[in-house]
TORPA-4810 file (N, C-alpha, C, O; in nm, 3 decimals):
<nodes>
NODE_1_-1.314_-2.576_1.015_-1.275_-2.499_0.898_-1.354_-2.549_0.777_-1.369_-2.668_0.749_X
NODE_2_-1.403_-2.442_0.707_-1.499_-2.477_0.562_-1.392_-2.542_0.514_-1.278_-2.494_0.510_X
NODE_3_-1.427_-2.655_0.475_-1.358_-2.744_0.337_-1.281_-2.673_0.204_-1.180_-2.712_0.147_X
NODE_4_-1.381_-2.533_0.170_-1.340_-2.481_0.053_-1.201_-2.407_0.072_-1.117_-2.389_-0.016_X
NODE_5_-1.194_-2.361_0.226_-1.089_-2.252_0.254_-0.932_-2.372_0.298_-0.817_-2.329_0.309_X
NODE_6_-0.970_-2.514_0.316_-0.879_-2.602_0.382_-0.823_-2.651_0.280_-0.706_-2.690_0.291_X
NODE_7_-0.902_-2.663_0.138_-0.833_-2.723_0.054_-0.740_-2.643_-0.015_-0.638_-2.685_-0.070_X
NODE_8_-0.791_-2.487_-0.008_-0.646_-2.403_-0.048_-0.550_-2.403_0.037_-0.439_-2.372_-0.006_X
NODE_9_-0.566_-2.444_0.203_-0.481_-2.400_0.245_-0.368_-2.511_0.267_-0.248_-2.514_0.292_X
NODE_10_-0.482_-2.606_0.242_-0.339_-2.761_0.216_-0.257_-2.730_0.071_-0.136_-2.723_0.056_X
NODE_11_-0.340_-2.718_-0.007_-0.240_-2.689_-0.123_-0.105_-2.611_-0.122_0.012_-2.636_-0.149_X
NODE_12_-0.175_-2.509_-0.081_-0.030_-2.376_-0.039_0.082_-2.461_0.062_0.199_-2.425_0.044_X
NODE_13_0.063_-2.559_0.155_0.145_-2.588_0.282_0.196_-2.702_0.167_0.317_-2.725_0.158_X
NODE_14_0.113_-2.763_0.091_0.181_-2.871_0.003_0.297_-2.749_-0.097_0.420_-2.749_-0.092_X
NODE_15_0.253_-2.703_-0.139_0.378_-2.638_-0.241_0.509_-2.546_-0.174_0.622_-2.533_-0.221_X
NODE_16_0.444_-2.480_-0.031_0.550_-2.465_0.032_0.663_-2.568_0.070_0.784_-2.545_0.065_X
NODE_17_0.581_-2.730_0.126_0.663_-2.841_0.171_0.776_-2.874_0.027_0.897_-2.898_0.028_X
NODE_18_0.707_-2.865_-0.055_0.769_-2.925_-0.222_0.933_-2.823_-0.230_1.046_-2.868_-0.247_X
NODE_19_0.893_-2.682_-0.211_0.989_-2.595_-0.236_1.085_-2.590_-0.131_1.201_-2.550_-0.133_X
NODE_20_1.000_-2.650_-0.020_1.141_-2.634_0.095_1.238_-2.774_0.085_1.358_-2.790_0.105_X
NODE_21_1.157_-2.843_0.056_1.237_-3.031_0.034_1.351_-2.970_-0.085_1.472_-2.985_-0.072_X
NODE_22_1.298_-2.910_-0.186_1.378_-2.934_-0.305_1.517_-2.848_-0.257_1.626_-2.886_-0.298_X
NODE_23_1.505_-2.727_-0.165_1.604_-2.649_-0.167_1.638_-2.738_-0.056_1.708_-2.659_0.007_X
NODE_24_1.639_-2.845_0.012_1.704_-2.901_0.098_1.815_-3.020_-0.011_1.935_-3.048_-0.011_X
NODE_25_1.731_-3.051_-0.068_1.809_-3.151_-0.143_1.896_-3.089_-0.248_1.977_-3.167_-0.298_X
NODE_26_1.898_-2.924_-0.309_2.022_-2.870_-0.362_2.062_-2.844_-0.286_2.175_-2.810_-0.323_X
NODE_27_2.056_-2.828_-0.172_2.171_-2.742_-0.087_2.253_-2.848_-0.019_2.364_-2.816_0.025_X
NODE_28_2.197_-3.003_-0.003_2.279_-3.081_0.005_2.389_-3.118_-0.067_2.505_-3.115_-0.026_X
NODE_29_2.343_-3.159_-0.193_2.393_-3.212_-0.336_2.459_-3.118_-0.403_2.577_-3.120_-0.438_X
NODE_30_2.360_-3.017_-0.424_2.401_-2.899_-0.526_2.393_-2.916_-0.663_2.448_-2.842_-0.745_X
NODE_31_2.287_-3.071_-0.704_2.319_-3.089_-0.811_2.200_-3.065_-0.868_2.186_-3.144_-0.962_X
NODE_32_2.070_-2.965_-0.851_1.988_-2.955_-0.936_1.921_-2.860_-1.010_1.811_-2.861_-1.066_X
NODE_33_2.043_-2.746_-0.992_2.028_-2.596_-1.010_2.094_-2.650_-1.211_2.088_-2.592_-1.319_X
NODE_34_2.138_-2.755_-1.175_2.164_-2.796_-1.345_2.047_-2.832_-1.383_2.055_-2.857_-1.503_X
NODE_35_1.904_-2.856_-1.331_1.814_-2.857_-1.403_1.711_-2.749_-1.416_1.592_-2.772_-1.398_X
NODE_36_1.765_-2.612_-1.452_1.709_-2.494_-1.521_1.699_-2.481_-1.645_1.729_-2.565_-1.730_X
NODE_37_1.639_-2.336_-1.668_1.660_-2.328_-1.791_1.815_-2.260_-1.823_1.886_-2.183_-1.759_X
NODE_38_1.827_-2.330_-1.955_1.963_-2.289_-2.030_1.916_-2.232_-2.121_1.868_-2.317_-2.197_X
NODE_39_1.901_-2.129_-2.161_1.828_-2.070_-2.308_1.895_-2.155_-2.448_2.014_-2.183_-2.449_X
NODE_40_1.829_-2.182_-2.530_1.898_-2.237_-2.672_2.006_-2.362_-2.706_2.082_-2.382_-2.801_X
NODE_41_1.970_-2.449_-2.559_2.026_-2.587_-2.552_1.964_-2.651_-2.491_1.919_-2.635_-2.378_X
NODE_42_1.947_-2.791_-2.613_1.864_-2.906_-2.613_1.830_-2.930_-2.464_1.724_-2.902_-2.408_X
NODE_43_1.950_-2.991_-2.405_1.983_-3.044_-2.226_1.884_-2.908_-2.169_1.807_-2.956_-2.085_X
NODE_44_1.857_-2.753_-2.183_1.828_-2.722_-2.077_1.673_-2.646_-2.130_1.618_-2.538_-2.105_X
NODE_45_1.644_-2.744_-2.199_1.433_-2.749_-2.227_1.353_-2.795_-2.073_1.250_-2.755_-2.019_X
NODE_46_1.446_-2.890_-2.040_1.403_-2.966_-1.910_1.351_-2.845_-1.831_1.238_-2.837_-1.783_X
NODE_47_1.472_-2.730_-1.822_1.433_-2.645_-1.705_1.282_-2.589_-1.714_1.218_-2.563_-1.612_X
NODE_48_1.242_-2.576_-1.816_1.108_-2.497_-1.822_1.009_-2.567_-1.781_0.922_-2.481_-1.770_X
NODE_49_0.959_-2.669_-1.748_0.916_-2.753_-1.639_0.938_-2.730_-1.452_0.851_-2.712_-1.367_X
NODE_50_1.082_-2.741_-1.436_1.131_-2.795_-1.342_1.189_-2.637_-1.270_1.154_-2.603_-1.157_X
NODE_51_1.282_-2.553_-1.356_1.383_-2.421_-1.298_1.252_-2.364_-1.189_1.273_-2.349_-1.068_X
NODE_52_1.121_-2.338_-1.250_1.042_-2.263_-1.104_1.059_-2.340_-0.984_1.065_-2.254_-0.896_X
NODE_53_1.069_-2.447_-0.933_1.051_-2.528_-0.813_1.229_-2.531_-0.764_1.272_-2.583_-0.661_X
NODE_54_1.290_-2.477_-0.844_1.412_-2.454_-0.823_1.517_-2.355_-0.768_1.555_-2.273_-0.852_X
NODE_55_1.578_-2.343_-0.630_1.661_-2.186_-0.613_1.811_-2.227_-0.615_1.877_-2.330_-0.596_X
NODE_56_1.829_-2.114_-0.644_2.012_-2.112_-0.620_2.050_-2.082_-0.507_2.171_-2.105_-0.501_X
NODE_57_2.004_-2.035_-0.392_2.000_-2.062_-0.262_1.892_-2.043_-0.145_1.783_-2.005_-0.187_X
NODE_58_1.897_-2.057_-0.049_1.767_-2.051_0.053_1.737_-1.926_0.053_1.616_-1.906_0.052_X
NODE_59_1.850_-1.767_0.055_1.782_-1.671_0.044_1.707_-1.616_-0.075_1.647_-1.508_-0.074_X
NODE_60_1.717_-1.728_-0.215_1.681_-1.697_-0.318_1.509_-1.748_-0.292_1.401_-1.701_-0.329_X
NODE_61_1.544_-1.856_-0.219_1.400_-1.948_-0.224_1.287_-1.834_-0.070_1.166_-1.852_-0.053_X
NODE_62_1.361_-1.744_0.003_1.268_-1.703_0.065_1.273_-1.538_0.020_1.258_-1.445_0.100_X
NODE_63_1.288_-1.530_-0.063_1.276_-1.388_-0.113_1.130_-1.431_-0.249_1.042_-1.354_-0.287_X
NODE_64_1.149_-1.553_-0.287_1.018_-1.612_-0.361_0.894_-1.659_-0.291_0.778_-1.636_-0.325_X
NODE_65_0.945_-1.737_-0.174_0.813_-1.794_-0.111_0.692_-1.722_-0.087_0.587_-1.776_-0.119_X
NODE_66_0.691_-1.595_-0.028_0.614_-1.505_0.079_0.492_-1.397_-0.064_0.374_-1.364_-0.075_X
NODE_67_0.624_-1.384_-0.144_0.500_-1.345_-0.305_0.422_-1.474_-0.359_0.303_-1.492_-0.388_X
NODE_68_0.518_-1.543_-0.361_0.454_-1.678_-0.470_0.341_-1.716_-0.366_0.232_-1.737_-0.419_X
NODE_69_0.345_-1.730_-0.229_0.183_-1.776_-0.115_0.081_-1.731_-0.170_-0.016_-1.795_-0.209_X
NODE_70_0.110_-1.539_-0.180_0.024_-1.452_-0.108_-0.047_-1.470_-0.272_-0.166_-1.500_-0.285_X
NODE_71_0.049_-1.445_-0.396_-0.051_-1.409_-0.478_-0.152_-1.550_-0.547_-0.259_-1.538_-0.607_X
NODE_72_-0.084_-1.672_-0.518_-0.154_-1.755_-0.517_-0.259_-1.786_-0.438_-0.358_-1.856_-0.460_X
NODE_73_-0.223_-1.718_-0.337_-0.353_-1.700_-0.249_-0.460_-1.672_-0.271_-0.564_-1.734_-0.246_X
NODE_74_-0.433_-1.509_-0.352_-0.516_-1.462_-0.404_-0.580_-1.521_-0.547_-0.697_-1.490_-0.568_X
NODE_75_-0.540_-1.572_-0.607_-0.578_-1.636_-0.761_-0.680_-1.713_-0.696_-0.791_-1.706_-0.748_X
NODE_76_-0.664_-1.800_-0.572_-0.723_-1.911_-0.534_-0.846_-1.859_-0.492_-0.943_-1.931_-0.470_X
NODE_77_-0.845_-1.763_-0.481_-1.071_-1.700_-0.433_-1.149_-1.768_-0.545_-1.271_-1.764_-0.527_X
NODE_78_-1.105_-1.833_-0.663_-1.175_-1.907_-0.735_-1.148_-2.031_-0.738_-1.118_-2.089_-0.633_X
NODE_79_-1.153_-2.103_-0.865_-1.140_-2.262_-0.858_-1.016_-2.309_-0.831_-0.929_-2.239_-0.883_X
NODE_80_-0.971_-2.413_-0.762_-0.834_-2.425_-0.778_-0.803_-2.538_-0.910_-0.682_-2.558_-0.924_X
NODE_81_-0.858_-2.585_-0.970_-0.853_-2.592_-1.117_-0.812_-2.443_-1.233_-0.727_-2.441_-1.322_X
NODE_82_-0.881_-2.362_-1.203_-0.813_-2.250_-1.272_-0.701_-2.195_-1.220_-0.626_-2.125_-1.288_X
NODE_83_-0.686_-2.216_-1.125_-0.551_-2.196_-1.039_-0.389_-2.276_-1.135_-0.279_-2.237_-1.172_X
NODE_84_-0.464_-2.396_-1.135_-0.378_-2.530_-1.140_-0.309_-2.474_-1.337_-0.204_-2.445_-1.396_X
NODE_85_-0.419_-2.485_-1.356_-0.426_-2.396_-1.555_-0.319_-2.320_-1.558_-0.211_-2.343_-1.612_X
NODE_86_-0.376_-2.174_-1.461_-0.309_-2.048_-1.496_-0.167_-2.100_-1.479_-0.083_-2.109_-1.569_X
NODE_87_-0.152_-2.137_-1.334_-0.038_-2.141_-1.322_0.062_-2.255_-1.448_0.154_-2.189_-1.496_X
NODE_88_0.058_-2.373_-1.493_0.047_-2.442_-1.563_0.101_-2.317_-1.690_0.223_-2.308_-1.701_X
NODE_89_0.039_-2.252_-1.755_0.031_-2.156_-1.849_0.156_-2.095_-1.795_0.266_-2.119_-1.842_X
NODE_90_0.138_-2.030_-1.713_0.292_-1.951_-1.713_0.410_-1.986_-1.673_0.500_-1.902_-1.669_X
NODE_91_0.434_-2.130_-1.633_0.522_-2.190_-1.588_0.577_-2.233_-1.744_0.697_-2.228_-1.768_X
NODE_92_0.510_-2.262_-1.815_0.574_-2.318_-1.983_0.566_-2.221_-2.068_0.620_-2.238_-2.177_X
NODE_93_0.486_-2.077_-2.035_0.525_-2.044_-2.161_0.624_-1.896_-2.153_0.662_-1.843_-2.257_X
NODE_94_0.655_-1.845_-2.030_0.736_-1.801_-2.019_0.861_-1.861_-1.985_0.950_-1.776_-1.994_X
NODE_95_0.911_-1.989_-1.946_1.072_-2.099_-1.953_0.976_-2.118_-2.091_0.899_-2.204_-2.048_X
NODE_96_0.949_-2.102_-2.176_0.979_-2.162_-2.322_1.043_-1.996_-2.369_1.155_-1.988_-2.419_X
NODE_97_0.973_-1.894_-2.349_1.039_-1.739_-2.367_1.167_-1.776_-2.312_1.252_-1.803_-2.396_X
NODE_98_1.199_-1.783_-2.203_1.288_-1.750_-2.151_1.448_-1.820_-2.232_1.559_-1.767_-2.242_X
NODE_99_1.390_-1.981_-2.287_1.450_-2.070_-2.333_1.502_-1.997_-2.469_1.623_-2.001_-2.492_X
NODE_100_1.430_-1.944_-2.544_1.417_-1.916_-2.655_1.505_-1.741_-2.670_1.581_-1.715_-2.763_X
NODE_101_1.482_-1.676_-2.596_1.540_-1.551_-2.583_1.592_-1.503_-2.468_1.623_-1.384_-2.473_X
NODE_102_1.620_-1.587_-2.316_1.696_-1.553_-2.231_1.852_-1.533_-2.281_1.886_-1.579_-2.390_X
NODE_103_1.937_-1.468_-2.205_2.073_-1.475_-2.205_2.165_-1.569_-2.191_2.092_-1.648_-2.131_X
NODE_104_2.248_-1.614_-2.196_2.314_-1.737_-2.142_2.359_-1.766_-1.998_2.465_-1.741_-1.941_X
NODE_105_2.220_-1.842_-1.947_2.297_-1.858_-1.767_2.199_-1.936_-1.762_2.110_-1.910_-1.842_X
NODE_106_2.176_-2.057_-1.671_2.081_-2.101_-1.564_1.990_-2.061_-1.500_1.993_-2.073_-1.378_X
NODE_107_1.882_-2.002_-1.563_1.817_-1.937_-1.526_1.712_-2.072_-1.429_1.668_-2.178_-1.475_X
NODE_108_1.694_-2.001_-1.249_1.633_-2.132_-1.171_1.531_-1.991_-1.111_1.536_-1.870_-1.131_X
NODE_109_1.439_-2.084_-1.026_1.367_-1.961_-0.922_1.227_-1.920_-1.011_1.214_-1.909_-1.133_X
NODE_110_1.121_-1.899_-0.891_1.009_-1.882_-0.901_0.982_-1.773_-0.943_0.866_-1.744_-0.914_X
NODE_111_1.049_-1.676_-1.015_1.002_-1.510_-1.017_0.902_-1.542_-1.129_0.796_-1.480_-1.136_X
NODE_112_0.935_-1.634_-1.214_0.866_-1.592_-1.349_0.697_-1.632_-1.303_0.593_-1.569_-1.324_X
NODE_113_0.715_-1.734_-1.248_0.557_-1.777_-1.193_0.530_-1.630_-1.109_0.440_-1.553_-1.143_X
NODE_114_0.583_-1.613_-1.041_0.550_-1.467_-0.964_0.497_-1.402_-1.021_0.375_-1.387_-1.012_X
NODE_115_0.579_-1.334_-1.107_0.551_-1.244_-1.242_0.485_-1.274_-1.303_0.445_-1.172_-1.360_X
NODE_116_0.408_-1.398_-1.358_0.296_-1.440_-1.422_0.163_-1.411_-1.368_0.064_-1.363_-1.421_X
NODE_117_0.188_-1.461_-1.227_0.020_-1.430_-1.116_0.018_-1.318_-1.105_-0.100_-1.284_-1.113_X
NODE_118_0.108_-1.195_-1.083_0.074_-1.055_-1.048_0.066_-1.005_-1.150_0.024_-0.889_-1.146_X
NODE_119_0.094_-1.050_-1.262_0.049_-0.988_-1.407_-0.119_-1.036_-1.465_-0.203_-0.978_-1.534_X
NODE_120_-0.115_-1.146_-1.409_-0.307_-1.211_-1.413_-0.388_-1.166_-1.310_-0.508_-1.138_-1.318_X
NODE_121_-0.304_-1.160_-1.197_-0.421_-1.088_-1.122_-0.509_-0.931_-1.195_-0.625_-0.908_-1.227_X
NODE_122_-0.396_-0.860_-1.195_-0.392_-0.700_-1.242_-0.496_-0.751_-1.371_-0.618_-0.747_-1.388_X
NODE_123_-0.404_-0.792_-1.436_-0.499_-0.811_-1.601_-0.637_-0.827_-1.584_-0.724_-0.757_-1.636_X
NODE_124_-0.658_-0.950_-1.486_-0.814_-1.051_-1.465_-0.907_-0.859_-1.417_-1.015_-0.825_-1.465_X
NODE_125_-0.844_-0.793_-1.341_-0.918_-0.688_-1.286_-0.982_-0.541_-1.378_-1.067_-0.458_-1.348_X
NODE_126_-0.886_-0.561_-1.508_-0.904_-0.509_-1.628_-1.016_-0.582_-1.717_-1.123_-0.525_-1.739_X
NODE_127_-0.993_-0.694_-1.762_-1.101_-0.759_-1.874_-1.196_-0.791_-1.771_-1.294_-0.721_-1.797_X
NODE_128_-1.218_-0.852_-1.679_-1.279_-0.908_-1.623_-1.443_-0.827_-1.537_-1.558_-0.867_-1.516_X
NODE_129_-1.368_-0.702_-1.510_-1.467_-0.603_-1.429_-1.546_-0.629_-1.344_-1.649_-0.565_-1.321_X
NODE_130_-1.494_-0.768_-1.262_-1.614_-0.795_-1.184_-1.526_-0.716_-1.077_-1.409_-0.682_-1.096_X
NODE_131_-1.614_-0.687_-0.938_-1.587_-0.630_-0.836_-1.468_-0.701_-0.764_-1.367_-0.643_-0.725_X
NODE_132_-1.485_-0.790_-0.755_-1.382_-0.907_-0.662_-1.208_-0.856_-0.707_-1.115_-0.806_-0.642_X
NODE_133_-1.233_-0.918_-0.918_-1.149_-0.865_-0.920_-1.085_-0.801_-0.952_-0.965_-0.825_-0.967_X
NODE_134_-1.160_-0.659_-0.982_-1.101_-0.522_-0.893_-1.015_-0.492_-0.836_-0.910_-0.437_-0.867_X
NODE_135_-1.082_-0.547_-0.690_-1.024_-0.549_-0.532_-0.896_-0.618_-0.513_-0.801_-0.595_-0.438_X
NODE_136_-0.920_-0.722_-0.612_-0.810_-0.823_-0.598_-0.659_-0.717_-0.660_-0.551_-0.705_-0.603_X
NODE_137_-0.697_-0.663_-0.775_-0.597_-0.669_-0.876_-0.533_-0.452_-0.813_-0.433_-0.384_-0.839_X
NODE_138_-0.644_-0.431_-0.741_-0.614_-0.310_-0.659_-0.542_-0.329_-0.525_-0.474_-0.238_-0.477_X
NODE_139_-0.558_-0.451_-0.462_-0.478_-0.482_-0.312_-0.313_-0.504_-0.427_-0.221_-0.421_-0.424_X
NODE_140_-0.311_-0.609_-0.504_-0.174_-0.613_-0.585_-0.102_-0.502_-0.664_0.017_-0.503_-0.696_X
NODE_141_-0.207_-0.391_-0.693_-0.051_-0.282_-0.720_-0.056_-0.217_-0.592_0.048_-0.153_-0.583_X
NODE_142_-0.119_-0.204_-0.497_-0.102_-0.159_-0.353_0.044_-0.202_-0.296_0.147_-0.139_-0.273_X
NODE_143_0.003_-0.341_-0.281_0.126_-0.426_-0.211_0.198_-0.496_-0.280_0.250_-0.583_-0.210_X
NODE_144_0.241_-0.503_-0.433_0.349_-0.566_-0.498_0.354_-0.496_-0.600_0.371_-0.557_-0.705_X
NODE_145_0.339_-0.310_-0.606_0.329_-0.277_-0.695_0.476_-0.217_-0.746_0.488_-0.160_-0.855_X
NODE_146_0.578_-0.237_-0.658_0.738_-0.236_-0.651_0.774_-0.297_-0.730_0.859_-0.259_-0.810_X
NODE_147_0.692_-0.476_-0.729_0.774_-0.578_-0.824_0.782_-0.458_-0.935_0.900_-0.423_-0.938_X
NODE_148_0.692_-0.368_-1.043_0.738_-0.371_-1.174_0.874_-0.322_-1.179_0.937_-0.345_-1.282_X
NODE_149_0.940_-0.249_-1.071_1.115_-0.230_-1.074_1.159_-0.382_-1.126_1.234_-0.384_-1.224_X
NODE_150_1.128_-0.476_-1.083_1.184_-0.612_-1.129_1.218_-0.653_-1.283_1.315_-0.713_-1.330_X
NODE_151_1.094_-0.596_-1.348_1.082_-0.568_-1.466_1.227_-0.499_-1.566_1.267_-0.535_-1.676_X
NODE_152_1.273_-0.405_-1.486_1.475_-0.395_-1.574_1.529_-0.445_-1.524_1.503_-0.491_-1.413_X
NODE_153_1.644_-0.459_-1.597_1.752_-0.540_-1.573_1.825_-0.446_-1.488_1.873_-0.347_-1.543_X
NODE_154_1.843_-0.462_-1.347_1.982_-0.382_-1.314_2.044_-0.501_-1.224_2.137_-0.463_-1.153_X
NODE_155_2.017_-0.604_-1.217_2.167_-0.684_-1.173_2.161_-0.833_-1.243_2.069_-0.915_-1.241_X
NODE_156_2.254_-0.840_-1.287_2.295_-0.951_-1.365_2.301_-1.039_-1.310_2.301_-1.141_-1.380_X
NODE_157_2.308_-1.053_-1.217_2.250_-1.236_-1.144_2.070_-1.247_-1.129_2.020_-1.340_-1.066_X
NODE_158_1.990_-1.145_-1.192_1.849_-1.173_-1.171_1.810_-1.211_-1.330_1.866_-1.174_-1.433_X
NODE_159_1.690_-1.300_-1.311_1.652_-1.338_-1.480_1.583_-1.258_-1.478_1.474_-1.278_-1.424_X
NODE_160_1.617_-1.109_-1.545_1.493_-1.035_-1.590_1.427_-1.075_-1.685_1.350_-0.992_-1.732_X
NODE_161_1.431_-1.184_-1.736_1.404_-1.245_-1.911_1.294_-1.308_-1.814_1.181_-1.284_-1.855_X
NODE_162_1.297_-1.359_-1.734_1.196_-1.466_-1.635_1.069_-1.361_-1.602_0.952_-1.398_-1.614_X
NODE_163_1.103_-1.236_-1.563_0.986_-1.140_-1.492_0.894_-1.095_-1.593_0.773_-1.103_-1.611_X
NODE_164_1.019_-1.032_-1.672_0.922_-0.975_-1.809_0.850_-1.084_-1.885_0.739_-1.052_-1.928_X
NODE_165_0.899_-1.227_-1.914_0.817_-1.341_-1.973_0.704_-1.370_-1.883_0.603_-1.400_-1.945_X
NODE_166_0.692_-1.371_-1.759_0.590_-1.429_-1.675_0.469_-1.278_-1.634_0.360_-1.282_-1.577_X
NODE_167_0.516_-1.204_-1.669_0.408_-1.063_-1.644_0.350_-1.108_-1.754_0.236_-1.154_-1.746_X
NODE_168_0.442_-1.100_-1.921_0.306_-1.080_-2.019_0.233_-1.230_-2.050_0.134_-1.237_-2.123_X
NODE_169_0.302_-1.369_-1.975_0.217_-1.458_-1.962_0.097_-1.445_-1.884_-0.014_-1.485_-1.919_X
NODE_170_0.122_-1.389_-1.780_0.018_-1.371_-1.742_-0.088_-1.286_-1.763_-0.206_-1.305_-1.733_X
NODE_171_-0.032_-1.183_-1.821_-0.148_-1.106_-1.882_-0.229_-1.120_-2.005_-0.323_-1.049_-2.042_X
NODE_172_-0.154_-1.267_-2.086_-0.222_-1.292_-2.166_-0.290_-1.434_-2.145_-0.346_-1.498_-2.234_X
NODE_173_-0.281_-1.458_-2.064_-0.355_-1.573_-1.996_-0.505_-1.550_-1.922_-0.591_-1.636_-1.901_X
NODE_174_-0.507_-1.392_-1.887_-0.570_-1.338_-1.836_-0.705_-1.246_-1.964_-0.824_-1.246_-1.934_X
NODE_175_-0.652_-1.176_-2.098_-0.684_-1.211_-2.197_-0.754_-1.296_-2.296_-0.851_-1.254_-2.359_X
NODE_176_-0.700_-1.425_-2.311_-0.694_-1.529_-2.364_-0.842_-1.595_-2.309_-0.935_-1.619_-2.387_X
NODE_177_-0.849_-1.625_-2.122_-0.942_-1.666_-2.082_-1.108_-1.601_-2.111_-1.216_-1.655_-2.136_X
NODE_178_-1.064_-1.458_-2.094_-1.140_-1.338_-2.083_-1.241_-1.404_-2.201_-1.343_-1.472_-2.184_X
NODE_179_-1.170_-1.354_-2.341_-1.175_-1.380_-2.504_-1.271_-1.501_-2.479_-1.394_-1.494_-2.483_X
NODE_180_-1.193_-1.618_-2.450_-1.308_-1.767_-2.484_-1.439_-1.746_-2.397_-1.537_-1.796_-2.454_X
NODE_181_-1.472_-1.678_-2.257_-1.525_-1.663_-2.198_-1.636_-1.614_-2.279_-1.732_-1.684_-2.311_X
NODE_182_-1.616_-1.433_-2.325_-1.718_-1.386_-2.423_-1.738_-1.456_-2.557_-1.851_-1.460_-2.606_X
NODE_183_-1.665_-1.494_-2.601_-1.680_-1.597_-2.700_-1.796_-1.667_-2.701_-1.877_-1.666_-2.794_X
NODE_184_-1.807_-1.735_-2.589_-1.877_-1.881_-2.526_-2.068_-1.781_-2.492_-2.182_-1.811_-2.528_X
NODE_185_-2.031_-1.702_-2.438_-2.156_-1.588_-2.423_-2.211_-1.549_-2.533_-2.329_-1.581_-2.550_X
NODE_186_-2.156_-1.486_-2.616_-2.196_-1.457_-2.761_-2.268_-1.558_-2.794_-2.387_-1.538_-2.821_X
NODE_187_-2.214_-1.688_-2.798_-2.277_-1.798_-2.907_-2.405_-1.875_-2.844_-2.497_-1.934_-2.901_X
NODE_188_-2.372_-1.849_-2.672_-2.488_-1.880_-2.670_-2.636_-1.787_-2.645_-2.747_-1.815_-2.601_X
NODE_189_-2.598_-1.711_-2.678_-2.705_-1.617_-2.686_-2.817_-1.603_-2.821_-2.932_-1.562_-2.838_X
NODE_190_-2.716_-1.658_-2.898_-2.790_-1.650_-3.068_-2.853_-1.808_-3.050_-2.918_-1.860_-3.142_X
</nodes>
């Protein structure tokens, strides 16, 4: 196996191992679904770090796993340093949204990272115009183009505050990169 394709694919089996340990050790304990986000209290800043690696139960954690692989999968056709970023980016700045203007609950669970990568993929295929990703950001409204139902609120045990924060993180992450990119082109051209 090429090296380039092994090191994504250890990564992915590493973050799968991470997410399955952790939901082993709440589902033992039960004691770490207290480290989410709490919107608008001190104690629950922590979560915006920590609530993505976090489920409220195993069917919560495999209704996340199988999106969170695939579209990381896909992000990963490039560096996994920009991988490491993006993701990084929408893990804090949607749990800082979420912190800041979620509802009052515990908000735990990977959607918002979800919602962040399928909002960067799509985006990256807009500013970006290269062919790849295109393809990329055309296979994702193909096959996760349902998530945007996720996007309203119709059941109150889901953080829609998490989906909608991690789509427009990601689309402005996707933006943002775009911007410094031409930026960086411009200047060196003169």
């Amino acid at each position: 196996m090429k090296p380039w394709l092994s090191q994504r694919i250890k990564l992915l089996v590493i973050l799968s191992g991470l997410l399955i340990l952790i939901q082993i050790i709440n589902s033992l304990t039960g004691a770490l679904t207290h480290f989410g986000i709490i919107p608008r209290r001190f104690d629950g800043l922590i979560g915006i770090v920590f609530a993505p690696f976090i489920h409220g139960s195993w069917g919560h954690l495999l209704s996340n796993l199988p999106p969170l692989l695939v579209l990381s999968a896909l992000l990963l056709h490039g560096r996994i340093r920009d991988y490491i970023y993006a993701s990084m980016f929408i893990i804090m700045t949607s749990g800082l949204a979420v912190w800041l203007v979620g509802r009052y609950a515990v908000h735990v669970g990977a959607s918002g990272w979800i919602f962040g990568l399928w909002g960067l993929l799509i985006a990256q295929g807009f500013f970006r115009r290269q062919i790849s990703d295109i393809a990329i950001a055309i296979i994702v409204l193909f096959y996760f183009g349902a998530m945007a139902a996720g996007l309203l609120p119709v059941h109150e045990y889901i953080s829609t505050e998490s989906h909608i924060a991690g789509a427009l993180s990601g689309c402005f992450y996707a933006w943002w990169i775009n911007h410094k990119k031409n930026k960086r082109n411009i200047s060196t051209k003169h």
